[in-house]
N, C-alpha and C positions, 0 to 999 in steps of 0.2 A: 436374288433375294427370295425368290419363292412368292413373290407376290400375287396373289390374287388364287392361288392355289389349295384348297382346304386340305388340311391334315390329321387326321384324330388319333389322339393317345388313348390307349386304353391299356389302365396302370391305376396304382395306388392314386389318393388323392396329391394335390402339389402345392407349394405356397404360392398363393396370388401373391403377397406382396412382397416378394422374392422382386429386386431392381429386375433382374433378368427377365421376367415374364410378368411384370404388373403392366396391368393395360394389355395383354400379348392375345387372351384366350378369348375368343371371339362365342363362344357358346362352351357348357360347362352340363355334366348329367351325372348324377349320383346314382348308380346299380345299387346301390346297397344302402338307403337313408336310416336304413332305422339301427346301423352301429355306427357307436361313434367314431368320426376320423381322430388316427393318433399318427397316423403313420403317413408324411410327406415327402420323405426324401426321395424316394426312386423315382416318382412321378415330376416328383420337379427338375431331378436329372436328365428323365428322356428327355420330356417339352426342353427343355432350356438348350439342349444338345440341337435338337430341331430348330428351336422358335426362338431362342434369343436376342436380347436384345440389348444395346448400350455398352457397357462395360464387357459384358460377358455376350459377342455374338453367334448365335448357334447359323449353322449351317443354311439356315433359310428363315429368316429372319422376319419376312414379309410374309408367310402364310396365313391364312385363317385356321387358326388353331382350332380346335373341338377336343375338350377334354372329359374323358370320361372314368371317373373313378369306380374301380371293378374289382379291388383287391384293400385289404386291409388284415395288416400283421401276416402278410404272404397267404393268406386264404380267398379262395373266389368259390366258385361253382360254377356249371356247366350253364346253368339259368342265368347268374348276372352276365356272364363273357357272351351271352346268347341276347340278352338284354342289351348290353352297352353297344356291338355290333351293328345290330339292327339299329341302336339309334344313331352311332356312326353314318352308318348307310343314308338313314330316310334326314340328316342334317347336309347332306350334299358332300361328304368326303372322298376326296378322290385316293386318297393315301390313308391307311390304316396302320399304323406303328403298332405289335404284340412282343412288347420285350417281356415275354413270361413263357413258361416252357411248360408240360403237363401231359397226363394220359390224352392216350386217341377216343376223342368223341362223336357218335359216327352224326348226332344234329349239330354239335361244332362244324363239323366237316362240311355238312350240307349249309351252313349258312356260309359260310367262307368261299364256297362254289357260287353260291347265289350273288355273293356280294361280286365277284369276279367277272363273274358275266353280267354284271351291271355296269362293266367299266372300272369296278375300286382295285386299286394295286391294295396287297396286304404283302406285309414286311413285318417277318418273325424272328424271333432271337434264337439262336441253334440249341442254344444250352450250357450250362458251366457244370454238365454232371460227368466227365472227363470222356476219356474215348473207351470207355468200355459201355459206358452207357447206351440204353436204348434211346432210337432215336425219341426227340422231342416235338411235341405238338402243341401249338398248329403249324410250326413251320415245317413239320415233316408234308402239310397237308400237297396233294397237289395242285400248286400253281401258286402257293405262297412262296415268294422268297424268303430263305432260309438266309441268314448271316451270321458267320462265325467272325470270332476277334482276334487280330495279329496288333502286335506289339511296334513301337517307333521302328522295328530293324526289319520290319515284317514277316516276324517269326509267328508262328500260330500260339493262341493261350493254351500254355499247358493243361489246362482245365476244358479245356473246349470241347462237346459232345462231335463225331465224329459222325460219318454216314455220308450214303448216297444223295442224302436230301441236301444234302451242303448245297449251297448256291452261290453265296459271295462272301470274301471278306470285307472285312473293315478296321481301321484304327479300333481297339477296344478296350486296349491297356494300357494303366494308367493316363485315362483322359483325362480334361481338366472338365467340371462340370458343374453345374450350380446345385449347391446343396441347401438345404432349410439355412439363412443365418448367413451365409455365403459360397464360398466355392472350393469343391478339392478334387482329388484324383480316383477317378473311379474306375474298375475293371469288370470285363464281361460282356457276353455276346447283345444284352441287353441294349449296351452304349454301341456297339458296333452296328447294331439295328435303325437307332435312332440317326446313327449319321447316315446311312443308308437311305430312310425318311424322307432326310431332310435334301438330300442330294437326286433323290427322283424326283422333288420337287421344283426342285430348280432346273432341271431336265424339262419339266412339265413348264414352265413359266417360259422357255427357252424356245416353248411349241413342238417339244417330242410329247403331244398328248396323242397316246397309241391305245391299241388293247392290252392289257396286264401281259399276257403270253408274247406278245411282239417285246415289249417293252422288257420284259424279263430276258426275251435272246438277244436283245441290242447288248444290255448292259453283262451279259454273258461273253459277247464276240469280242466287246471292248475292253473288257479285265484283264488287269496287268497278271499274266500266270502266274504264279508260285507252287513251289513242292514241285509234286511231279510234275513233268510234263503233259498240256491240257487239265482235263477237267479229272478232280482225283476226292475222294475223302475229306481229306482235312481242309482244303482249303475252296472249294469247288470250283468254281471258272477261275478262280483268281481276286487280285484287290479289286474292287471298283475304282474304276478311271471316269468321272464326269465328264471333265472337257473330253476325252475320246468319244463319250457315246454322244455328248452335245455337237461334237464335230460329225460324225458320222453321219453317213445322206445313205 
């Protein structure tokens, strides 16, 4: 269940009283108060993929959520993602969910190392700007896991950014996920991020609490390959296998 494990979203804002996550979010930070929230749905998709609850259970269910709203109508800046971070960090997060993709920031960069070496795993969404794209940031960063999305047959999303920074797949296409109002099918590396989330959470709850970089080669050696043979482009180590790397000594 991911119990007792802190996890922070940092995403558009999301509906508290969404069945799925009402009661769920254990602390809440606005980057951006002075425009108004219009825009819930992406945010309530991650968390709910992660922290769900009831009707709709997301992958880790019992975490201490921390949500932090960073984005509104797909716009941020390098200041609120540098702002929401740091308050991720200094609220005790151990897992950092960034289903958002963007230029290389080189104070991005240096806080995402800092948070790193304070212990917090950070888990980024690859991208949905196809394979000709450049890679995407922060998950191009190093020592962020990178997560791209493979479909029920574990085909990779034909939309999915491409590169050496790949790290891990995940379910990403058409997932079932909690939207404003209720629940539909959502695509992209964003949702394959959150189940990632939510799955080294319950890794962590399980007592694989390691260093980000250990932790990152466990869940590397235990992934189910795909594509090519070993670690490749499109799919990087492979699916994520939880119970493998939970079973793994």
């Amino acid at each position: 269940s991911g119990e007792n494990v802190s996890v922070a979203v940092i995403d558009t804002a999301l509906d508290p009283e969404h069945p799925a996550l009402k009661d769920a979010v254990a602390e809440n930070f606005d980057a951006l108060p002075d425009m108004p929230v219009e825009d819930r749905g992406h945010g309530t998709s991650i968390s709910g993929l992660i922290a769900g609850r009831g009707a709709f259970r997301g992958v880790a269910p019992g975490v201490r959520l921390l949500h932090a709203r960073a984005f509104e109508a797909g716009v941020s800046s390098a200041d609120v993602l540098l702002a929401a971070l740091d308050w991720a960090v200094e609220q005790g997060a151990e897992i950092v969910n960034m289903s958002f993709v963007g230029p290389e920031n080189e104070l991005f960069d240096a806080a995402c190392a800092n948070a790193m070496a304070r212990g917090v795993v950070l888990v980024a969404a690859a991208g949905n700007n196809g394979p000709g794209a450049p890679f995407g940031y922060p998950a191009a960063y190093d020592g962020v896991i990178a997560v791209t999305a493979t479909d029920a047959e574990d085909r990779l999303m034909e939309q999915a950014n491409r590169g050496r920074y790949i790290d891990l797949s995940a379910p990403g296409v058409d997932v079932m996920a909690p939207v404003p109002g209720g629940m539909d099918a959502v695509t992209g590396t964003s949702f394959a991020a959150a189940v990632v989330s939510g799955a080294i959470a319950n890794l962590m709850h399980s007592g694989k609490r390691i260093e980000p970089q250990a932790l990152s080669e466990l869940l590397a050696t235990t992934a189910v390959d795909l594509g090519a043979p070993g670690r490749d482009n499109d799919f990087g180590s492979g699916l994520i296998n939880a119970r493998a790397a939970m079973d793994a000594r």
